[in-house]
N, C-alpha and C positions, 0 to 999 in steps of 0.2 A: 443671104449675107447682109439683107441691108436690115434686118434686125437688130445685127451685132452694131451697126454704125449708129442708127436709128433710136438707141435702146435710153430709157431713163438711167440717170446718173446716181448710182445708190449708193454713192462715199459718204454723202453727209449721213445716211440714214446708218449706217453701219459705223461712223465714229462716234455718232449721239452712244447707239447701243452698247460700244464697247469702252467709252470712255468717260459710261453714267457711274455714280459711284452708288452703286446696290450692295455692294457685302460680296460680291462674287468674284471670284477669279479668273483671271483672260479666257482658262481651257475650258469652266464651266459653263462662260457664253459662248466661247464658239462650238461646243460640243451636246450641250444641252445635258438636261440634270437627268437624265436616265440612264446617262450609258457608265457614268460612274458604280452605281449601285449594282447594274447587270454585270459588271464588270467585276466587280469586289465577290459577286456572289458567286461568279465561273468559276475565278479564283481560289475562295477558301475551299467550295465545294471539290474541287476539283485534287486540293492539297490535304482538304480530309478525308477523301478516298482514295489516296494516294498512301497516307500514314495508315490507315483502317489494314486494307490490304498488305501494306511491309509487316503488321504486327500481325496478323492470321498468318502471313509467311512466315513468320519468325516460329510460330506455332506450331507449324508444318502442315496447316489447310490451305490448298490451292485453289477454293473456290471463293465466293463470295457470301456463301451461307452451307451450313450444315459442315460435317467432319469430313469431308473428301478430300 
């Protein structure tokens, strides 16, 4: 417990960082620039195997490759 009492003060270090004026926006500091792009990439991929599939259904193949 006496870590948490004990512990350095990291307000000032954390209003420098979010209150510098770099180009970026609140959620890309607190969240770091990776998880947007991983994010978008889930996404599309996810929504163009989504459309890929309704349109083979549309077809009337129920698999993912070939005429079955």
């Amino acid at each position: 417990m006496a870590g948490w009492v004990f512990r350095e003060n990291r307000v000032p270090h954390y209003q420098r960082e979010f209150q510098k004026h770099d180009g970026l926006r609140t959620w890309e500091k607190a969240r770091g620039k990776w998880m947007m792009p991983a994010y978008k990439t889930l996404l599309f991929t996810s929504i163009g195997a989504s459309m890929y599939m309704m349109g083979r259904l549309v077809l009337g193949h129920k698999t993912w490759i070939g005429k079955n």
